[in-house]
SENU-191564 format. One record per residue: residue in one letter; x, y, z of N, C-alpha, C in turn. Coordinates in steps of 0.2 Angstrom, whole numbers, padded with zeros to 4 digits. Example, Ala and Ser with C-alpha at 12.3 -4.5 7.8 and 13.67 -1.06 7.14 Angstrom:
<recs>
aa; n.u; n.v; n.w; ca.u; ca.v; ca.w; c.u; c.v; c.w
A; 0066; -0028; 0039; 0062; -0022; 0039; 0066; -0016; 0039
S; 0064; -0011; 0035; 0068; -0005; 0036; 0064; 0000; 0039
</recs>
This chain:
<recs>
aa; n.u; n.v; n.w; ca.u; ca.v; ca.w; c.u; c.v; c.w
X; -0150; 0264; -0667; -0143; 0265; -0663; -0145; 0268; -0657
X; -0142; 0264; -0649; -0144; 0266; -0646; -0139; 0273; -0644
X; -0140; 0278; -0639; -0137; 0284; -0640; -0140; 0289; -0631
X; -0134; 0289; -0626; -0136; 0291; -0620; -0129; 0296; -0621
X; -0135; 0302; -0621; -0130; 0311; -0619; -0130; 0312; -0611
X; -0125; 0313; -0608; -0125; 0315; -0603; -0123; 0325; -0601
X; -0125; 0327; -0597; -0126; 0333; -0598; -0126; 0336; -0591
X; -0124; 0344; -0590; -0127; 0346; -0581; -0121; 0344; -0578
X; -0112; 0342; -0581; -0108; 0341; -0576; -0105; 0351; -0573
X; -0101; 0350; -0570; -0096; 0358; -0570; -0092; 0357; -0563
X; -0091; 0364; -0562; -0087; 0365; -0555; -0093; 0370; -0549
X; -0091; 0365; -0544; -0096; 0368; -0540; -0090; 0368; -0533
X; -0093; 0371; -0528; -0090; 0371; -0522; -0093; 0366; -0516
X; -0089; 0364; -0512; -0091; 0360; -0506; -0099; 0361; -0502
X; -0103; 0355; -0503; -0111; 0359; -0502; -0114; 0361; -0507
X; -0112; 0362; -0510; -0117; 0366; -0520; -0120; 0360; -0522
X; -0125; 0360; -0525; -0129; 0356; -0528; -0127; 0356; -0536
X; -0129; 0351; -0541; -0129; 0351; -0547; -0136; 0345; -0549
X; -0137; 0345; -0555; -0141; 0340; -0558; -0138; 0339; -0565
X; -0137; 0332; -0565; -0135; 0330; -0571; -0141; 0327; -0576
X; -0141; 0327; -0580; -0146; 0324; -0587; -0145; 0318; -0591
X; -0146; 0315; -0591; -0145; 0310; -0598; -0151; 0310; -0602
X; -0150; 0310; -0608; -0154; 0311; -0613; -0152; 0303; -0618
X; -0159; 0299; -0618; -0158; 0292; -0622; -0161; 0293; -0629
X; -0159; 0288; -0633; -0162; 0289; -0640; -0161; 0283; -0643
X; -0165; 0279; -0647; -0164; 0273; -0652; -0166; 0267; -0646
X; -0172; 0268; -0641; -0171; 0263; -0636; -0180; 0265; -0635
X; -0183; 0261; -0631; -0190; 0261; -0627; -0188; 0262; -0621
X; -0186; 0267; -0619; -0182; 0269; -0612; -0187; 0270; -0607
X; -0193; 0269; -0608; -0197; 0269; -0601; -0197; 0261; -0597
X; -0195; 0254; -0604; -0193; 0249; -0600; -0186; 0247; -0599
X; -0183; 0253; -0600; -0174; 0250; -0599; -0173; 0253; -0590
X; -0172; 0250; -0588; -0167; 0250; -0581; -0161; 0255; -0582
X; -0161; 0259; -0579; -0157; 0266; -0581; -0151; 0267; -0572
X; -0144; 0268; -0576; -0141; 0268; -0568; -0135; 0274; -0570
X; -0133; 0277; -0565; -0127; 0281; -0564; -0120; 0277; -0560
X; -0116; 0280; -0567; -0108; 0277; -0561; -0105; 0283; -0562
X; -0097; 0283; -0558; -0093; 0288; -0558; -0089; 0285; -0558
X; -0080; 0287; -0562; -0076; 0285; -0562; -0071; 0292; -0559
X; -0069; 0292; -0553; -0064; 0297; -0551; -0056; 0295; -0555
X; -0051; 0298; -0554; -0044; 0300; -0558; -0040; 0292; -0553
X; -0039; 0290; -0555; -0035; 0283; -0555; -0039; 0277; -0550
X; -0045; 0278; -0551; -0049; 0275; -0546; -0053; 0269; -0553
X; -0057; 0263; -0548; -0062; 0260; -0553; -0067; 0264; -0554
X; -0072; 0263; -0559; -0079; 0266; -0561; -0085; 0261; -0556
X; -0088; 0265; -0552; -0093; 0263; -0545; -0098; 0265; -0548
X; -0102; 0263; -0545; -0112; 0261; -0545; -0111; 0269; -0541
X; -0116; 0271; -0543; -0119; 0278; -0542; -0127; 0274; -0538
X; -0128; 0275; -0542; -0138; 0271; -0540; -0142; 0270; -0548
X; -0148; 0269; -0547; -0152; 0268; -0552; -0159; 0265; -0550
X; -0164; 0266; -0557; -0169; 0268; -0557; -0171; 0263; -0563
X; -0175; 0260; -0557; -0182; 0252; -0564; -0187; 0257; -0571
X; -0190; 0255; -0573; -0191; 0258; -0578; -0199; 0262; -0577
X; -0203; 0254; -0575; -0209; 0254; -0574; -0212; 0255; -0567
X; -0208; 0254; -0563; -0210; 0255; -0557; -0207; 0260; -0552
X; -0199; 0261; -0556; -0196; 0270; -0554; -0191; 0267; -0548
X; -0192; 0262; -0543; -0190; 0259; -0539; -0182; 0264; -0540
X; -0180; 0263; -0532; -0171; 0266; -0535; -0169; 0262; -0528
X; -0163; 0262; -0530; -0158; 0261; -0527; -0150; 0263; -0528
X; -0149; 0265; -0519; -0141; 0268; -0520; -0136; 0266; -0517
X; -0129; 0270; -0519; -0122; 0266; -0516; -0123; 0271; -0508
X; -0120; 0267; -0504; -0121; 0271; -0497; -0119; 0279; -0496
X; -0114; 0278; -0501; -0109; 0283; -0502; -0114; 0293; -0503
X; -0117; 0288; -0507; -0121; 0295; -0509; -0130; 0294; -0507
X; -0130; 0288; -0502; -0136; 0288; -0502; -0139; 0294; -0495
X; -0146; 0300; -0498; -0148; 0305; -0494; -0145; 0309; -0496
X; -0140; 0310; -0501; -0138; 0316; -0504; -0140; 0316; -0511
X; -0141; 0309; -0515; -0139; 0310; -0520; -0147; 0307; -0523
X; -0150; 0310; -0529; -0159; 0306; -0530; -0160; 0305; -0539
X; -0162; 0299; -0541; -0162; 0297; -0547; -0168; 0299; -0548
X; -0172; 0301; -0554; -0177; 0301; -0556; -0176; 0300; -0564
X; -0182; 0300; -0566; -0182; 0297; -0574; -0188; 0302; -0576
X; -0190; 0305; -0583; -0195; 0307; -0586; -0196; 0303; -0593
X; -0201; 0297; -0592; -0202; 0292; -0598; -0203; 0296; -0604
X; -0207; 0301; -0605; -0209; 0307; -0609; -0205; 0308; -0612
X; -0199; 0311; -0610; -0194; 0315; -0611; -0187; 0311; -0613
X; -0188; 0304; -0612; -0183; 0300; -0613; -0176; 0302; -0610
X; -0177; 0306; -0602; -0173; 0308; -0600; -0172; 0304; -0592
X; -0164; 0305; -0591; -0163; 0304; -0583; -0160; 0306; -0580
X; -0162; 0308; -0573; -0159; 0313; -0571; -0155; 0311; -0564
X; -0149; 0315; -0563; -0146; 0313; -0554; -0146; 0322; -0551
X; -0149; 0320; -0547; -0149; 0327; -0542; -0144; 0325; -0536
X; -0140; 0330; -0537; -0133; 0328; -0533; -0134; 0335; -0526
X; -0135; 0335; -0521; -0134; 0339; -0515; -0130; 0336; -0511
X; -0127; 0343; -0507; -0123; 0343; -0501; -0117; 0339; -0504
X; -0113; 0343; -0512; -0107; 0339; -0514; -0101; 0339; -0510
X; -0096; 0336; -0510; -0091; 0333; -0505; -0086; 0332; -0511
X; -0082; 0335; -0512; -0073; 0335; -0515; -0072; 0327; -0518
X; -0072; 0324; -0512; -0074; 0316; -0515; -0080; 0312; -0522
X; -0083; 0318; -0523; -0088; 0316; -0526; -0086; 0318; -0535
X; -0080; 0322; -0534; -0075; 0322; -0540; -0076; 0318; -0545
X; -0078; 0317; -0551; -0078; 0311; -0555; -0081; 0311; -0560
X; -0080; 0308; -0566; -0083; 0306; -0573; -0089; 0303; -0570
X; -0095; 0304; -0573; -0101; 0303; -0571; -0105; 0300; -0577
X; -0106; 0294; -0576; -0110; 0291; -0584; -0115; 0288; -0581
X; -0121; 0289; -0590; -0127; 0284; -0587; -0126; 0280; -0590
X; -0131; 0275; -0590; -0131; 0268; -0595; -0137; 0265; -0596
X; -0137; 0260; -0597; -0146; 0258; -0599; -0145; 0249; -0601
X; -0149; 0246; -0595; -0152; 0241; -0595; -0157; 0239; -0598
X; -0157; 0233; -0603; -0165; 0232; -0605; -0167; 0227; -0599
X; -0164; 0223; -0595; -0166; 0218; -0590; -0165; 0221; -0583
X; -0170; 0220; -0579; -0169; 0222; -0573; -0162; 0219; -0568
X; -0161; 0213; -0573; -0155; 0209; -0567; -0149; 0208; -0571
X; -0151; 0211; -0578; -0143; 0210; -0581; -0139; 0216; -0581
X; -0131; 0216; -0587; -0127; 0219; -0587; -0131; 0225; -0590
X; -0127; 0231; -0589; -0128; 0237; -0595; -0125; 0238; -0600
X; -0130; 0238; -0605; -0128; 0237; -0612; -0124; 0243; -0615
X; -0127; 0249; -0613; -0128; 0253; -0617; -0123; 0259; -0611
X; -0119; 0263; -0613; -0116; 0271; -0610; -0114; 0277; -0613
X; -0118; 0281; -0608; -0115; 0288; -0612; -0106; 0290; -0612
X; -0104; 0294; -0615; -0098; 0295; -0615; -0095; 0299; -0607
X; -0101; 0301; -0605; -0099; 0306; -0598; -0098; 0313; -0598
X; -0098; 0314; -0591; -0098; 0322; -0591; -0097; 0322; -0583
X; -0090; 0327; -0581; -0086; 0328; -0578; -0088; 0332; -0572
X; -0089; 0330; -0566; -0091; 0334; -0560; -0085; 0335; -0557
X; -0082; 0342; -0554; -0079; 0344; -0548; -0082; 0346; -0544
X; -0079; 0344; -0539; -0080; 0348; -0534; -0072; 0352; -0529
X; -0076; 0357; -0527; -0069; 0360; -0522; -0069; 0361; -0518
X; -0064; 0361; -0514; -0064; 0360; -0505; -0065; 0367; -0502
</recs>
């Protein structure tokens, strides 16, 4: 049973930095393709970025791209989003998820964890 904990959300202020965690279980998460989304309060759920498994590769939404950096620890079965220079926009349920295909849908999601920020 696969199983992703998200972890590392809060309240920060305009500028503050945070890192989120996801913790994977029940998966071979070194070769799953691993991504961040965020849904804000009456808005869709948007691509955050994400990170290939075996090669680390990332790629981001413009939005938070140079502020925002995925990394993975295959070891640890852990993923991580280091969020800098936040912005009040950046408000929002924050979920990871897990690909076994580099080109497919994601199978797999945490339940989330809640980032504020304030102006």
């Amino acid at each position: 049973q696969v199983q992703l904990v998200e972890s590392g959300g809060g309240l920060v202020e305009a500028g503050g930095s945070l890192r989120l965690s996801c913790e994977a279980s029940g998966l071979t998460f070194s070769s799953y393709r691993m991504g961040w989304f965020r849904q804000a309060p009456g808005k869709e759920r948007e691509f955050v970025g994400r990170i290939r498994g075996i090669d680390r590769s990332t790629t981001y939404a413009d939005s938070v791209k140079g502020r925002f950096t995925l990394s993975r620890d295959n070891a640890k079965n852990t993923l991580y989003l280091q969020m800098n220079s936040l912005k009040p926009e950046d408000t929002a349920v924050y979920y990871c998820a897990a690909s076994e295909s580099n080109l497919g849908s994601y199978a797999y999601w945490g339940q989330g964890t809640q980032v504020t920020v304030s102006s």
